[in-house]
C-alpha positions in Angstrom: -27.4 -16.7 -9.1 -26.9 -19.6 -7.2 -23.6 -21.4 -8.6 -25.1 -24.3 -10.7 -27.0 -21.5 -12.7 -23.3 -19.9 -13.5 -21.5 -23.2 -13.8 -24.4 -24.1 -16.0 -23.9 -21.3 -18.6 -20.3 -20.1 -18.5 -18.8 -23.5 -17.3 -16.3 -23.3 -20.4 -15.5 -19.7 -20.1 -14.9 -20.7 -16.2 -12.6 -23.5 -16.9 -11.0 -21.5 -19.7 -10.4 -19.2 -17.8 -8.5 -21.4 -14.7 -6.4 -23.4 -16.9 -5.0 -20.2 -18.3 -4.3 -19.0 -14.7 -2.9 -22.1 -14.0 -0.5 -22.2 -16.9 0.4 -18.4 -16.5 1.8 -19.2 -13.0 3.7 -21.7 -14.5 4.9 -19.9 -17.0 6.2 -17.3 -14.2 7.9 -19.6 -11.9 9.6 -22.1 -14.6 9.4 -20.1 -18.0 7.9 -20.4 -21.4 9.2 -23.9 -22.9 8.7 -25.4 -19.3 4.5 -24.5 -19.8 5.0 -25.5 -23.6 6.2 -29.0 -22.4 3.6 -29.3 -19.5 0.8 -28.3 -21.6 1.8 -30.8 -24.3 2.0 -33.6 -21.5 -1.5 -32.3 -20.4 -3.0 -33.0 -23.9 -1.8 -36.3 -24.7 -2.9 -37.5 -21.5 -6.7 -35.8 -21.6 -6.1 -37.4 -25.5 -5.6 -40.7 -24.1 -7.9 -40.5 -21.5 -10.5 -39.7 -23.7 -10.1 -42.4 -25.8 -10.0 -44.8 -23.2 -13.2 -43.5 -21.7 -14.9 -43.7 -25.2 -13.9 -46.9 -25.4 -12.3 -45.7 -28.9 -9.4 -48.6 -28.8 -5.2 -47.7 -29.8 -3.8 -44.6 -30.9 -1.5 -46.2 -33.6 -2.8 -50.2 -34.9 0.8 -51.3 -34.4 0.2 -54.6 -36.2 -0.5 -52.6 -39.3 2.6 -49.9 -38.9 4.9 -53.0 -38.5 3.4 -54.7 -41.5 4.0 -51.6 -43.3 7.1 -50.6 -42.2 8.5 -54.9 -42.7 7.2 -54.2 -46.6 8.6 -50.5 -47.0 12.3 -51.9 -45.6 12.1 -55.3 -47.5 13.8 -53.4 -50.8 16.9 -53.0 -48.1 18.0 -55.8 -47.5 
């Protein structure tokens, strides 16, 4: 099979596969919360990219979380 054909059905379990090799070898040379925290960086940035490439706008509307936040803290003062 030429390797479009094999990319073409088992691309996930191909990519699956690598990213797991490529976190278990960080896992061995820097330990377990090291890979947690890389892996958690990984995320939020494919997250964000994503959203930028979908054209999906800001995570958080921060107008609207300091609005609320100004109206939730007014009793305080």
């Amino acid at each position: 099979m030429p390797w479009r054909e094999v990319w073409g059905s088992h691309g996930g379990r191909i990519a699956g596969v690598a990213f797991g090799a490529v976190l278990g070898l960080i896992y061995l040379f820097s330990g377990f919360w090291d890979m947690l925290f890389f892996a958690l960086v990984v995320f939020i940035g494919y997250t964000l990219g994503k959203r930028k490439d979908t054209a999906q706008g800001p995570l958080f509307q921060w107008q609207e979380l300091a609005a609320w936040l100004s109206g939730v803290w007014r009793p305080f003062k």
